[in-house]
mmJSON file of the N, C-alpha and C atoms, coordinates in Angstrom:
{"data_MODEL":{"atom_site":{
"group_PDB":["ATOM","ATOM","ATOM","ATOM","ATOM","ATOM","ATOM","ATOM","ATOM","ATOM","ATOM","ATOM","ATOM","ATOM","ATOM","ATOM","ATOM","ATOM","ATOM","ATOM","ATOM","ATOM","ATOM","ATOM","ATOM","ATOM","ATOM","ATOM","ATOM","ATOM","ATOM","ATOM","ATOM","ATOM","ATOM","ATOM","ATOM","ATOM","ATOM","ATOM","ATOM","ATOM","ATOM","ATOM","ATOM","ATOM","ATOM","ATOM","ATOM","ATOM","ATOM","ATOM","ATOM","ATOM","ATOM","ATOM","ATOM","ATOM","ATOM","ATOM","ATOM","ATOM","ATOM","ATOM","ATOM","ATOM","ATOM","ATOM","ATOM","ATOM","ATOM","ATOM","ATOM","ATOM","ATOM","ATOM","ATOM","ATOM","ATOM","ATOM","ATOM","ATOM","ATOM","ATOM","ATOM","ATOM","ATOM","ATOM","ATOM","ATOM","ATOM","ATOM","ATOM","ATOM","ATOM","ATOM","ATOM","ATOM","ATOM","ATOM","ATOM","ATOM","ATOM","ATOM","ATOM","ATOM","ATOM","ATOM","ATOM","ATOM","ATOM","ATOM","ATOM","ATOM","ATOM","ATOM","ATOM","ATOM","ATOM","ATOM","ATOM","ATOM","ATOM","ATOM","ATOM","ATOM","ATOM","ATOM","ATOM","ATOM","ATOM","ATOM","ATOM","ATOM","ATOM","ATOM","ATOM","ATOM","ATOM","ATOM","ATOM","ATOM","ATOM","ATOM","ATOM","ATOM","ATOM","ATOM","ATOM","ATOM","ATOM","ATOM","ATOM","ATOM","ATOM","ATOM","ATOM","ATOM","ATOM","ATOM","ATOM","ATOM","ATOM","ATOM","ATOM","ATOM","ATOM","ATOM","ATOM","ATOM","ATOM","ATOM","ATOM","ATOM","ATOM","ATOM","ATOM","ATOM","ATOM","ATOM","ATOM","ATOM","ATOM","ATOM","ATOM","ATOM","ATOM","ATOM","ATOM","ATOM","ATOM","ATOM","ATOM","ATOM","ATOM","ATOM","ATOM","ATOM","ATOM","ATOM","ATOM","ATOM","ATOM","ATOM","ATOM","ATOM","ATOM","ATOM","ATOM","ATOM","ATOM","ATOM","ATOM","ATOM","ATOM","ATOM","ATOM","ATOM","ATOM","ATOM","ATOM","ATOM","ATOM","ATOM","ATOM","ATOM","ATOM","ATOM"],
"id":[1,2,3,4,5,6,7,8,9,10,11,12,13,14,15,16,17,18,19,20,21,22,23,24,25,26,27,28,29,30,31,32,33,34,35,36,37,38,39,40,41,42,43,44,45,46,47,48,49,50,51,52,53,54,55,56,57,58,59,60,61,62,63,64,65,66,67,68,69,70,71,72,73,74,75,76,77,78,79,80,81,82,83,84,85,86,87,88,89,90,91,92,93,94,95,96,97,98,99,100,101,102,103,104,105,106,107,108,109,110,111,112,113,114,115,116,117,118,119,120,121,122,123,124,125,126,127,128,129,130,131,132,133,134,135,136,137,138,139,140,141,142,143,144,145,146,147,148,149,150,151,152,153,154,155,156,157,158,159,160,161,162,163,164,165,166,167,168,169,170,171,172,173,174,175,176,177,178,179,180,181,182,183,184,185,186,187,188,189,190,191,192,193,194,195,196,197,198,199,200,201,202,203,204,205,206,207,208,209,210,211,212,213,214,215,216,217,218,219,220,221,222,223,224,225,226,227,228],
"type_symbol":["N","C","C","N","C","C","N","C","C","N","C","C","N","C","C","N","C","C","N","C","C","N","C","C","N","C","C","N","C","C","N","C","C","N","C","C","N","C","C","N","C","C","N","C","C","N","C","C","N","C","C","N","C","C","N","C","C","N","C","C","N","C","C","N","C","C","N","C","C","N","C","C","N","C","C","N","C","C","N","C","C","N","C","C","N","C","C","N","C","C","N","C","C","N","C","C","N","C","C","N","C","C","N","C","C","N","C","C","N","C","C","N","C","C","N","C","C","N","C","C","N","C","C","N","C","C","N","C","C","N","C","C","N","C","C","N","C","C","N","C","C","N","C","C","N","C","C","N","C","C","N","C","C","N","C","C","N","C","C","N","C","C","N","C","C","N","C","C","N","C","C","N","C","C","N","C","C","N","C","C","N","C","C","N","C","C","N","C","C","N","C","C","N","C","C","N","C","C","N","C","C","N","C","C","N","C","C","N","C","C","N","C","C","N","C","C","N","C","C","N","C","C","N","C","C","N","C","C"],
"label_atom_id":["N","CA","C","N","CA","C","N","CA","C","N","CA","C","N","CA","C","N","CA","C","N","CA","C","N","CA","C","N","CA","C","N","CA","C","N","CA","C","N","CA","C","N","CA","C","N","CA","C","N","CA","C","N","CA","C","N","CA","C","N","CA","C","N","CA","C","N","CA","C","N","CA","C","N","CA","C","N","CA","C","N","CA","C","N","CA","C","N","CA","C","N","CA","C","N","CA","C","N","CA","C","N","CA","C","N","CA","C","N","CA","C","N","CA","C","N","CA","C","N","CA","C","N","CA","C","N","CA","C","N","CA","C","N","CA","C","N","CA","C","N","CA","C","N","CA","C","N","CA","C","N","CA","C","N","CA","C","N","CA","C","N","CA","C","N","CA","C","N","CA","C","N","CA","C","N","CA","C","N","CA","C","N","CA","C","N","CA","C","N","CA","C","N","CA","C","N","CA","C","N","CA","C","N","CA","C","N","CA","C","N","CA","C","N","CA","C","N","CA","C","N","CA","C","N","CA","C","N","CA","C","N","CA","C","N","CA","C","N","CA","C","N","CA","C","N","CA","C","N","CA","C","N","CA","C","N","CA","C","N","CA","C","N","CA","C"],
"label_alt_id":[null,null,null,null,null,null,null,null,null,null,null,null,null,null,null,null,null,null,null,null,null,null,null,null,null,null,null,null,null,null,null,null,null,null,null,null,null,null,null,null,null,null,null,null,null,null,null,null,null,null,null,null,null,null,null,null,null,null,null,null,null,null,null,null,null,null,null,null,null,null,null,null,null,null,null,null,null,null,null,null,null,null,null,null,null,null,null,null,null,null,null,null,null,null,null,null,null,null,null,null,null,null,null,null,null,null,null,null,null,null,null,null,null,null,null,null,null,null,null,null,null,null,null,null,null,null,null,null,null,null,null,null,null,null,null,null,null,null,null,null,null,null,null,null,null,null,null,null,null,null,null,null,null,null,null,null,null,null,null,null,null,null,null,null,null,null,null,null,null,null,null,null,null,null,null,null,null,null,null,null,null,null,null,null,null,null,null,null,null,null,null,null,null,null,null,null,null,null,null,null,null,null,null,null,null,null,null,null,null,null,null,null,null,null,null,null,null,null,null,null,null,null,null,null,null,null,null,null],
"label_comp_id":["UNK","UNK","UNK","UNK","UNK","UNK","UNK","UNK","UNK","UNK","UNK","UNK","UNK","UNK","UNK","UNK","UNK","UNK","UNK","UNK","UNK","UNK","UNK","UNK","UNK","UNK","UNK","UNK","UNK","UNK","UNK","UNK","UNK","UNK","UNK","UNK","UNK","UNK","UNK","UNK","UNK","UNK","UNK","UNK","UNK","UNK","UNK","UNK","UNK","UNK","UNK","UNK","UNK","UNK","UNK","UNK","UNK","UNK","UNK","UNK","UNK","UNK","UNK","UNK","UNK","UNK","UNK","UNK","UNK","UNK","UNK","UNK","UNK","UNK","UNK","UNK","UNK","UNK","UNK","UNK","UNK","UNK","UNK","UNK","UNK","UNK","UNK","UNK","UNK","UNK","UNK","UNK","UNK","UNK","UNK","UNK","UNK","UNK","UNK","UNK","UNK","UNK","UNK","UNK","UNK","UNK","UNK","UNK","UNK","UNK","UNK","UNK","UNK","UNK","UNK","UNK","UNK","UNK","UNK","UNK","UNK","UNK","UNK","UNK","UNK","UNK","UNK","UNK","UNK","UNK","UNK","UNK","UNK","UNK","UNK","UNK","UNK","UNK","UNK","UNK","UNK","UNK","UNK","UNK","UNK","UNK","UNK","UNK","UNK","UNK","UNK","UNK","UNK","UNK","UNK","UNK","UNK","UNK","UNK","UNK","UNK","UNK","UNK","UNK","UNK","UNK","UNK","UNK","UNK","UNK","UNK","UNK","UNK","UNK","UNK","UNK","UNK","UNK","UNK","UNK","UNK","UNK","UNK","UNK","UNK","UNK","UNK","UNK","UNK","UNK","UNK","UNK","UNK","UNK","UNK","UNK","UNK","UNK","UNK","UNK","UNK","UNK","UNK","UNK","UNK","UNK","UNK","UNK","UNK","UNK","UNK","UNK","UNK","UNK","UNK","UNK","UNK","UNK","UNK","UNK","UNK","UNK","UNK","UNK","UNK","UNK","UNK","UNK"],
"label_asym_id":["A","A","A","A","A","A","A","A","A","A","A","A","A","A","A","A","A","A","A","A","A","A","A","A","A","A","A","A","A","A","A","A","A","A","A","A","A","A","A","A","A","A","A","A","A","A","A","A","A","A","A","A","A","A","A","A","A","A","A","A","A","A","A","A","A","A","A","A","A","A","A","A","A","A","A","A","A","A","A","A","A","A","A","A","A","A","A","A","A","A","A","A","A","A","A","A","A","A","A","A","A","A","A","A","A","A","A","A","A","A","A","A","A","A","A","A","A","A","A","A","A","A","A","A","A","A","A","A","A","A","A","A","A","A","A","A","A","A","A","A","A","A","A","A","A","A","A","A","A","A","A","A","A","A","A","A","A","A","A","A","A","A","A","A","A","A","A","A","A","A","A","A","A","A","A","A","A","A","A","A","A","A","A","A","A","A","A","A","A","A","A","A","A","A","A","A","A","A","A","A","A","A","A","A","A","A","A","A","A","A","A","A","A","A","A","A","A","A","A","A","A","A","A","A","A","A","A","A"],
"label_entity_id":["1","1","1","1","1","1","1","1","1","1","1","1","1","1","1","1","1","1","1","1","1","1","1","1","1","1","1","1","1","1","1","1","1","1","1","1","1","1","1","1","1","1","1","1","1","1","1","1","1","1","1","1","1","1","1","1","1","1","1","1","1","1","1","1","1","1","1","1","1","1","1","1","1","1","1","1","1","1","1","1","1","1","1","1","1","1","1","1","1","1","1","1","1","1","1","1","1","1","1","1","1","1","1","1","1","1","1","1","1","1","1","1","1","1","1","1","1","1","1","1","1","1","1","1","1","1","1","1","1","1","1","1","1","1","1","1","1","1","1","1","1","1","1","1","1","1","1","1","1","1","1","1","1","1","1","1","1","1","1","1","1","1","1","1","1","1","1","1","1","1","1","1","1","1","1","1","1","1","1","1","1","1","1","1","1","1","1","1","1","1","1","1","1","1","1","1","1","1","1","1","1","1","1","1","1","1","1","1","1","1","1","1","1","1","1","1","1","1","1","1","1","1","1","1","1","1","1","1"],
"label_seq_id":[1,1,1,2,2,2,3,3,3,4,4,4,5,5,5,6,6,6,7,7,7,8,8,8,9,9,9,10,10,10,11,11,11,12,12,12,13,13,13,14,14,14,15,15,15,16,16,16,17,17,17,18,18,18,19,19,19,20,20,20,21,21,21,22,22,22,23,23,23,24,24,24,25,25,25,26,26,26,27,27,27,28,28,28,29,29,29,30,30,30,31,31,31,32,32,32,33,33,33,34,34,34,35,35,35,36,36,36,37,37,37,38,38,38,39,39,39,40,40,40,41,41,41,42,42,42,43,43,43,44,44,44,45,45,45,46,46,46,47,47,47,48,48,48,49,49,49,50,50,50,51,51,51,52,52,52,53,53,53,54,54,54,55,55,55,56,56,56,57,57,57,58,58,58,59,59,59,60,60,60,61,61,61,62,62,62,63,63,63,64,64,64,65,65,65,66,66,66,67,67,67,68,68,68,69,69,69,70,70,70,71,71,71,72,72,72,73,73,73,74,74,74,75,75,75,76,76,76],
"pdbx_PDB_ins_code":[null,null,null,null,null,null,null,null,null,null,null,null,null,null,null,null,null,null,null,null,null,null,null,null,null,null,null,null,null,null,null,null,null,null,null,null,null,null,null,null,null,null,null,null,null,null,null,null,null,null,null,null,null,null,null,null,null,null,null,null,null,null,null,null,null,null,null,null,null,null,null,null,null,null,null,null,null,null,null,null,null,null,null,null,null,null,null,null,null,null,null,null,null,null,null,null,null,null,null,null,null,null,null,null,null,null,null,null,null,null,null,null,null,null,null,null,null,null,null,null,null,null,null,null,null,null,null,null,null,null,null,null,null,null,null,null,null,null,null,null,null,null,null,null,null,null,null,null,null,null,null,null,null,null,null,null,null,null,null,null,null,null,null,null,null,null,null,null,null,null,null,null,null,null,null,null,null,null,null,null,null,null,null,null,null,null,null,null,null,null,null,null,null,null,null,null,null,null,null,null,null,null,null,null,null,null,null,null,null,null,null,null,null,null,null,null,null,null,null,null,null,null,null,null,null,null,null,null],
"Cartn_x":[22.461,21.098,20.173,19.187,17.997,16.878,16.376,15.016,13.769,12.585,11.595,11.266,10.359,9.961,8.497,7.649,6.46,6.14,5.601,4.834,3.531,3.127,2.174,2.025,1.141,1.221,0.62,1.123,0.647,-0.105,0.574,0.294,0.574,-0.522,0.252,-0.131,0.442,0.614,0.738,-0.069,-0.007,0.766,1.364,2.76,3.736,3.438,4.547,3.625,3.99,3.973,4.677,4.019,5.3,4.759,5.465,4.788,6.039,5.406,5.828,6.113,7.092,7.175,7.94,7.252,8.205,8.236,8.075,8.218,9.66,9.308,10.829,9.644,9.76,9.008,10.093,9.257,10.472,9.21,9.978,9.111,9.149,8.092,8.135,7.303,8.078,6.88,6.211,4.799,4.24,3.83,5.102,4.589,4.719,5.249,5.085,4.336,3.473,2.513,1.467,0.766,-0.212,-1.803,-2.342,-2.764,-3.061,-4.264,-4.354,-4.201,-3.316,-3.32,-3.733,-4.076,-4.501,-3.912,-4.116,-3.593,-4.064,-3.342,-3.854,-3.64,-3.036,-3.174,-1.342,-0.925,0.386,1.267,2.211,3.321,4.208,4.898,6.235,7.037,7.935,8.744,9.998,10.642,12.038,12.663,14.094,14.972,14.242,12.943,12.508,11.043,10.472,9.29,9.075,7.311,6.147,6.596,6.441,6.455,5.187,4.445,3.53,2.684,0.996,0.316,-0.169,-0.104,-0.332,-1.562,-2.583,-3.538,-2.341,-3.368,-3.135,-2.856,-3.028,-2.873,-1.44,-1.011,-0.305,1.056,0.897,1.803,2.677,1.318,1.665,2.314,2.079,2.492,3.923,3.892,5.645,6.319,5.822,6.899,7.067,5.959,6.099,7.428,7.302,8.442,9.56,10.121,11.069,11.797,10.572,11.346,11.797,10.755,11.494,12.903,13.494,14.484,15.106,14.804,16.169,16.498,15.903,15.883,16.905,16.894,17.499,18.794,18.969,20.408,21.257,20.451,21.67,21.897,21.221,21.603,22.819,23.704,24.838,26.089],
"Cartn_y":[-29.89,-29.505,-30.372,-30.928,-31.618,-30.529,-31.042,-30.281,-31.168,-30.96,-32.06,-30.509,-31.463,-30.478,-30.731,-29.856,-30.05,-30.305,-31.673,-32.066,-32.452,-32.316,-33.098,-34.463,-35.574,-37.047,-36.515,-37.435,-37.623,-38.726,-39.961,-41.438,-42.025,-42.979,-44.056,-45.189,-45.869,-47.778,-48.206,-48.544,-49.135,-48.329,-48.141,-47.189,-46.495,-46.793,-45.763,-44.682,-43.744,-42.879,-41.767,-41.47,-40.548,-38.929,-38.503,-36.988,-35.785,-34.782,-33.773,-32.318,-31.549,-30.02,-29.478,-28.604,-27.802,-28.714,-29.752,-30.423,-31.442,-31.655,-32.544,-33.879,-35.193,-36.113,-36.585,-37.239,-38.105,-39.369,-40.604,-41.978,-41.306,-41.786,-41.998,-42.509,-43.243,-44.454,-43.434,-43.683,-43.34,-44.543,-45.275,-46.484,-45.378,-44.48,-43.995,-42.75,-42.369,-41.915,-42.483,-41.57,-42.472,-41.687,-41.6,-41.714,-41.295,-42.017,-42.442,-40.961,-41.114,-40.109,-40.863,-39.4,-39.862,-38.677,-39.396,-38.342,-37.032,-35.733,-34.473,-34.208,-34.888,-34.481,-33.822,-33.074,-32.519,-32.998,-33.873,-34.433,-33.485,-33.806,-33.575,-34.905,-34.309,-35.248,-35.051,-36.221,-36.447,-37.208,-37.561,-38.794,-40.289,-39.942,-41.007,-41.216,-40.319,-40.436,-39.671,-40.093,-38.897,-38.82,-37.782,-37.513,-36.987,-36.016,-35.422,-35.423,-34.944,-34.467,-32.507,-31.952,-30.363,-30.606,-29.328,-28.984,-27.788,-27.936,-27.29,-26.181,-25.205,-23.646,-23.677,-24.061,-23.994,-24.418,-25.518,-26.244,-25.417,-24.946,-23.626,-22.476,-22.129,-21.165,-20.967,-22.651,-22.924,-22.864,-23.279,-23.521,-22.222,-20.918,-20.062,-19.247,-19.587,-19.147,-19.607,-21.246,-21.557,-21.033,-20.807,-20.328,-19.398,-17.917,-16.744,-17.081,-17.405,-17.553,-18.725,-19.21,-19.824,-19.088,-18.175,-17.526,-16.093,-15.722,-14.75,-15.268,-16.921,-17.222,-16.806,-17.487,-17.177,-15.998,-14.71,-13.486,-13.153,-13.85,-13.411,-13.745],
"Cartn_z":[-88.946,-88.694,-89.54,-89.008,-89.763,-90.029,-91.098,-91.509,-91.843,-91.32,-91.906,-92.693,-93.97,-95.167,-95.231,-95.448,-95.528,-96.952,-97.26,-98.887,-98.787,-100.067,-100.226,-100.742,-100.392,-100.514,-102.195,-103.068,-104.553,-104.406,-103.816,-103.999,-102.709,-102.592,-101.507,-102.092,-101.696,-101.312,-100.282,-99.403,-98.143,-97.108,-96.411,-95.714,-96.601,-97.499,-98.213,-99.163,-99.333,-100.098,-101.112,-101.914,-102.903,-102.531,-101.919,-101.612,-102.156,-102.579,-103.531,-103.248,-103.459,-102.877,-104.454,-104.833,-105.68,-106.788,-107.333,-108.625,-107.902,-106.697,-106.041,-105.486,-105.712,-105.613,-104.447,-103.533,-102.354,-101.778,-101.555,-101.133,-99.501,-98.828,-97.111,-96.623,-95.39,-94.806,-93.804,-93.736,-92.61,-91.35,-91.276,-90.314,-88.677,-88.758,-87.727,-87.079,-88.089,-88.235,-87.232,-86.358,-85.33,-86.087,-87.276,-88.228,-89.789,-90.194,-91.432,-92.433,-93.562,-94.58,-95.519,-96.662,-97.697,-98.714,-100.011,-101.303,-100.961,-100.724,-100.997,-99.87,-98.692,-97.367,-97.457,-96.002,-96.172,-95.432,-95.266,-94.27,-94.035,-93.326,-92.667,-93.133,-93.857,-94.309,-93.486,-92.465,-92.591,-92.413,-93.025,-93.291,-94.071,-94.482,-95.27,-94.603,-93.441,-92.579,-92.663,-92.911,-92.255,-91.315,-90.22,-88.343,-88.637,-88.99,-88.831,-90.195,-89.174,-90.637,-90.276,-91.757,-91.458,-92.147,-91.34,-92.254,-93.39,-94.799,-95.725,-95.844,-94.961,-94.996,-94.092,-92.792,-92.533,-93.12,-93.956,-94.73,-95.795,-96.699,-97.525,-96.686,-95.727,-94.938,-94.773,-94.261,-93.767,-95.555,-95.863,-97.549,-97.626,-98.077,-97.859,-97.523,-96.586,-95.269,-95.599,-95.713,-96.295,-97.323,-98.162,-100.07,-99.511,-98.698,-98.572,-97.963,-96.842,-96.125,-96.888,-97.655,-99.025,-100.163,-100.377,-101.359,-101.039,-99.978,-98.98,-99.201,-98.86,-98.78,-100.171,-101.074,-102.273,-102.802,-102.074,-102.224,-101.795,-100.816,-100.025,-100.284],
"occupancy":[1.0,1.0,1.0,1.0,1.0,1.0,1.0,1.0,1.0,1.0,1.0,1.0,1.0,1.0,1.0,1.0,1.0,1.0,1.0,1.0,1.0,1.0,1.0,1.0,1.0,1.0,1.0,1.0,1.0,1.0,1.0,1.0,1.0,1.0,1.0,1.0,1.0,1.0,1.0,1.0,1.0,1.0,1.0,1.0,1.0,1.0,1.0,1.0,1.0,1.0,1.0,1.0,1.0,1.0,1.0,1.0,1.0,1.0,1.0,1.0,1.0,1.0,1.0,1.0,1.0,1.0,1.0,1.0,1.0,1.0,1.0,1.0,1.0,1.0,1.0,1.0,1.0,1.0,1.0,1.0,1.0,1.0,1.0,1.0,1.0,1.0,1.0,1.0,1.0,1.0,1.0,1.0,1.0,1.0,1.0,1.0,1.0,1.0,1.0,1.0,1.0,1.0,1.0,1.0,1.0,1.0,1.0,1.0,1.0,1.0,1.0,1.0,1.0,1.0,1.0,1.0,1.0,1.0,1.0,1.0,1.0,1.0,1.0,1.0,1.0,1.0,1.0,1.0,1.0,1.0,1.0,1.0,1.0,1.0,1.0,1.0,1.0,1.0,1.0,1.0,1.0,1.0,1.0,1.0,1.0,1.0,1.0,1.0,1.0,1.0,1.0,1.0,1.0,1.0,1.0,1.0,1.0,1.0,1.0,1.0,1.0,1.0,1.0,1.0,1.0,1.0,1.0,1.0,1.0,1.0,1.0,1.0,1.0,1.0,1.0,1.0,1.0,1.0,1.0,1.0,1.0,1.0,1.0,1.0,1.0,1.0,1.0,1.0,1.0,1.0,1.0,1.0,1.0,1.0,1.0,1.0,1.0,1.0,1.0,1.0,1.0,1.0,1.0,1.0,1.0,1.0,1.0,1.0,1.0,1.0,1.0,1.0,1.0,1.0,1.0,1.0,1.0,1.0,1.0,1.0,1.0,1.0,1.0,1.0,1.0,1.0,1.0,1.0],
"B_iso_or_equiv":[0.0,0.0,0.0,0.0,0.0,0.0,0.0,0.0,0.0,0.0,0.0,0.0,0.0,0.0,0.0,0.0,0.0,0.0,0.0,0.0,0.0,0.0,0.0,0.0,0.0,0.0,0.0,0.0,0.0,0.0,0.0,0.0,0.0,0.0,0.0,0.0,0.0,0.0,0.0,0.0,0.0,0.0,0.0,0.0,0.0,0.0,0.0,0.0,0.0,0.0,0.0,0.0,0.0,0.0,0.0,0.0,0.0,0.0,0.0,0.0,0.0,0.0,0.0,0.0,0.0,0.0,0.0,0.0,0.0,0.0,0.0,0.0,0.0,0.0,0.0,0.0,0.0,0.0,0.0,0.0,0.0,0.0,0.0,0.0,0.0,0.0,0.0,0.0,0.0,0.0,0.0,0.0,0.0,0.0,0.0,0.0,0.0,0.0,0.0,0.0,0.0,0.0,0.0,0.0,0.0,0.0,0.0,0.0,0.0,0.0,0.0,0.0,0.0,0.0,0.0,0.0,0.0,0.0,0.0,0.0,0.0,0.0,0.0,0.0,0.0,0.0,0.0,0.0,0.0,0.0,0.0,0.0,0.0,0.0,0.0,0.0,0.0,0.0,0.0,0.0,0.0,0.0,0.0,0.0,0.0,0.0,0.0,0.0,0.0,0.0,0.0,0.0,0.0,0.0,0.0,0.0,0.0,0.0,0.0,0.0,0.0,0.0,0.0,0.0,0.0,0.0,0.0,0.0,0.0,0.0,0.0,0.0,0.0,0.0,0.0,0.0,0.0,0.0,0.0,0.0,0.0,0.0,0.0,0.0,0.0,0.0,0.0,0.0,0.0,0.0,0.0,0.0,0.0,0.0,0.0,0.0,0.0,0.0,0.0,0.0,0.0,0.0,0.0,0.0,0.0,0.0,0.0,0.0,0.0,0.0,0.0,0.0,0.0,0.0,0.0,0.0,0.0,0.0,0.0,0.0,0.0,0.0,0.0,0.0,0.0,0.0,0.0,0.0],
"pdbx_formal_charge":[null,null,null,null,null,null,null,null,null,null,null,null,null,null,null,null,null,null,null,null,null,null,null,null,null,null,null,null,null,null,null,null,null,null,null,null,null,null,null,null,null,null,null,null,null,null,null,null,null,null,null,null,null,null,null,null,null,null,null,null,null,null,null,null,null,null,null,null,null,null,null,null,null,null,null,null,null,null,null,null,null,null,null,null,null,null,null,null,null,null,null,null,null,null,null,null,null,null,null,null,null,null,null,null,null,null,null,null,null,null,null,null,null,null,null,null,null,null,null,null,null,null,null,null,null,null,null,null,null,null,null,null,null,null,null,null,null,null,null,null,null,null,null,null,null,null,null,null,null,null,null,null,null,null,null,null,null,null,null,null,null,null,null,null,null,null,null,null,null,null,null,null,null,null,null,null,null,null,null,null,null,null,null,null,null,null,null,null,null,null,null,null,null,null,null,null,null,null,null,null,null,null,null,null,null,null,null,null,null,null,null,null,null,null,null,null,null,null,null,null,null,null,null,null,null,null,null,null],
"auth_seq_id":[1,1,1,2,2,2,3,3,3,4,4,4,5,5,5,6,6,6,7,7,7,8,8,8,9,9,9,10,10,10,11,11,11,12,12,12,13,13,13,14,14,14,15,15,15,16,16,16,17,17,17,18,18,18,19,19,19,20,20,20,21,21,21,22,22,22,23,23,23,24,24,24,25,25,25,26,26,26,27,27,27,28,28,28,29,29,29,30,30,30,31,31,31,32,32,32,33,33,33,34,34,34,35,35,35,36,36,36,37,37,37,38,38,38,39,39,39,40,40,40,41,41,41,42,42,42,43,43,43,44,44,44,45,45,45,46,46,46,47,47,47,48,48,48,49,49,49,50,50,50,51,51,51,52,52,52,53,53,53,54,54,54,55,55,55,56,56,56,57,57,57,58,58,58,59,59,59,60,60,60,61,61,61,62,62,62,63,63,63,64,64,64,65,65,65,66,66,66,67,67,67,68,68,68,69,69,69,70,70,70,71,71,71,72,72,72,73,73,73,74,74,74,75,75,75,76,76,76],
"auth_comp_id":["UNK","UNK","UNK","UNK","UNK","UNK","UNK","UNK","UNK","UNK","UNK","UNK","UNK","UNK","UNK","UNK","UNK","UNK","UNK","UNK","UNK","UNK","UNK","UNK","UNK","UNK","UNK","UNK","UNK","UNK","UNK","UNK","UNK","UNK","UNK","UNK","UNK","UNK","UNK","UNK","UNK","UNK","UNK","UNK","UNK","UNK","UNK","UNK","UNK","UNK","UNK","UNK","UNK","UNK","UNK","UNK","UNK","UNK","UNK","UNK","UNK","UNK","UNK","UNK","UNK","UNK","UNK","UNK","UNK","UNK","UNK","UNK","UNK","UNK","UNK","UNK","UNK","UNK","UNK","UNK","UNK","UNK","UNK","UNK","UNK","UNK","UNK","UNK","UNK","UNK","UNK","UNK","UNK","UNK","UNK","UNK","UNK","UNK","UNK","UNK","UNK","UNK","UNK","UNK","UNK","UNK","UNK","UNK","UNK","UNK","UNK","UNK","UNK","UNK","UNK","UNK","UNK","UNK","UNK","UNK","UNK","UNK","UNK","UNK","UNK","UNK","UNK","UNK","UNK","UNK","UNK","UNK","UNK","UNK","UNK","UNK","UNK","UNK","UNK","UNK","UNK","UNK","UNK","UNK","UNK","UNK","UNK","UNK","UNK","UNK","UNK","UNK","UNK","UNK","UNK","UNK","UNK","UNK","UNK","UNK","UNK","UNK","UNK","UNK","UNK","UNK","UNK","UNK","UNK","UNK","UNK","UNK","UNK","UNK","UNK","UNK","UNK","UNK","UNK","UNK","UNK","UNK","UNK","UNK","UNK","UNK","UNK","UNK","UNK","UNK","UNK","UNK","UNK","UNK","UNK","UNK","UNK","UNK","UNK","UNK","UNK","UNK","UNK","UNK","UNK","UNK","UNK","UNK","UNK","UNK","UNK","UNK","UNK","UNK","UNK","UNK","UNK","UNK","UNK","UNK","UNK","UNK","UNK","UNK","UNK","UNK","UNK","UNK"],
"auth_asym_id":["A","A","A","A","A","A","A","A","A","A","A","A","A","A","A","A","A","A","A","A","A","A","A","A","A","A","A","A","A","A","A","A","A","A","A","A","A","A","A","A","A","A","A","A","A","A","A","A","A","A","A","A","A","A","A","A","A","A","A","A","A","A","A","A","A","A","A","A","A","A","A","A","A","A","A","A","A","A","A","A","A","A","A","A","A","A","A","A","A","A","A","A","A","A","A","A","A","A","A","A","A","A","A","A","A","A","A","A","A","A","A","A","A","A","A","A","A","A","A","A","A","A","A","A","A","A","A","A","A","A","A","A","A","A","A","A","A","A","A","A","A","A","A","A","A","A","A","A","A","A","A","A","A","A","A","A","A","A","A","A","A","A","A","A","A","A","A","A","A","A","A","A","A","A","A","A","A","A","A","A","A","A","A","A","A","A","A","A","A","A","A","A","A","A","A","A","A","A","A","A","A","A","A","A","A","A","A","A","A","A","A","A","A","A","A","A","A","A","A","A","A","A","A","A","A","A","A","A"],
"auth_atom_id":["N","CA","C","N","CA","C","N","CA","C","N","CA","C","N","CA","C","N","CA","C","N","CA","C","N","CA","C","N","CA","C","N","CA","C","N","CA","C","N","CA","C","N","CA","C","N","CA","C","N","CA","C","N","CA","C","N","CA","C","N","CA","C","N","CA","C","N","CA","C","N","CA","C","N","CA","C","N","CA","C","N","CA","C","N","CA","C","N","CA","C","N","CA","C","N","CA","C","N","CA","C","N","CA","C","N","CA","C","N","CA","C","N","CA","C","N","CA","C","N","CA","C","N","CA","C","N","CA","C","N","CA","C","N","CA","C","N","CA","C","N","CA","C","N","CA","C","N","CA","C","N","CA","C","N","CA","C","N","CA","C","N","CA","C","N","CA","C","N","CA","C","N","CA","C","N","CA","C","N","CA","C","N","CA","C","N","CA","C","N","CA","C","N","CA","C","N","CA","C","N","CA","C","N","CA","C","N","CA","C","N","CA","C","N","CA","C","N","CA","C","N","CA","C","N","CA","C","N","CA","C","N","CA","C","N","CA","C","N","CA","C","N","CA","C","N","CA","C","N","CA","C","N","CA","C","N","CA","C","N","CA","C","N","CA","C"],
"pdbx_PDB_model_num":[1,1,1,1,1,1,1,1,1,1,1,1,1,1,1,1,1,1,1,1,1,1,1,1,1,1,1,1,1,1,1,1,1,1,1,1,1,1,1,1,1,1,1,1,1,1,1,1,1,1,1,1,1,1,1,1,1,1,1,1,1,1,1,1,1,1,1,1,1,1,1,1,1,1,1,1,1,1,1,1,1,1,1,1,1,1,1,1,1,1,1,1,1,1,1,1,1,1,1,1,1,1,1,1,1,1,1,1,1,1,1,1,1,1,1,1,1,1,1,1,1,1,1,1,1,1,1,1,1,1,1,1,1,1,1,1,1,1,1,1,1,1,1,1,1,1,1,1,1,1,1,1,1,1,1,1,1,1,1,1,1,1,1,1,1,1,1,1,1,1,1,1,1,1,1,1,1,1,1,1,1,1,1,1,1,1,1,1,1,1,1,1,1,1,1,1,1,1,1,1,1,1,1,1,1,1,1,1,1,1,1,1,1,1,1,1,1,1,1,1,1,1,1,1,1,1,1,1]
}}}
């Protein structure tokens, strides 16, 4: 199963960026991104790519959601 993760961009440099979840830093190109981000904005991170951009509430939303239903797991 794949997962894209929703972060936030810290930094960019040209197509790449360093974007952040939880105190977990990860590089990703947004060459395939059909547009422009900037620091503070929220990706979809996966396998090393932006795919998407979230507005901010939803982003939080999904993490949200994630922690609960990861957090669930190591109860079992």
């Amino acid at each position: 199963m794949c997962l894209g993760v929703p972060m936030k961009i810290v930094s960019k440099d040209g197509d790449t960026v360093m974007a952040e979840v939880d105190g977990v830093q990860r590089e990703a190109s947004t060459a395939l991104l059909g547009e422009e981000v900037t620091v503070g904005d929220y990706i979809i991170v996966h396998a090393g790519f932006a795919i998407s951009r979230l507005d901010e509430e939803y982003a939080e939303e999904t993490l949200r959601l994630m922690r609960e239903v990861f957090s669930e797991g190591d109860m079992a």
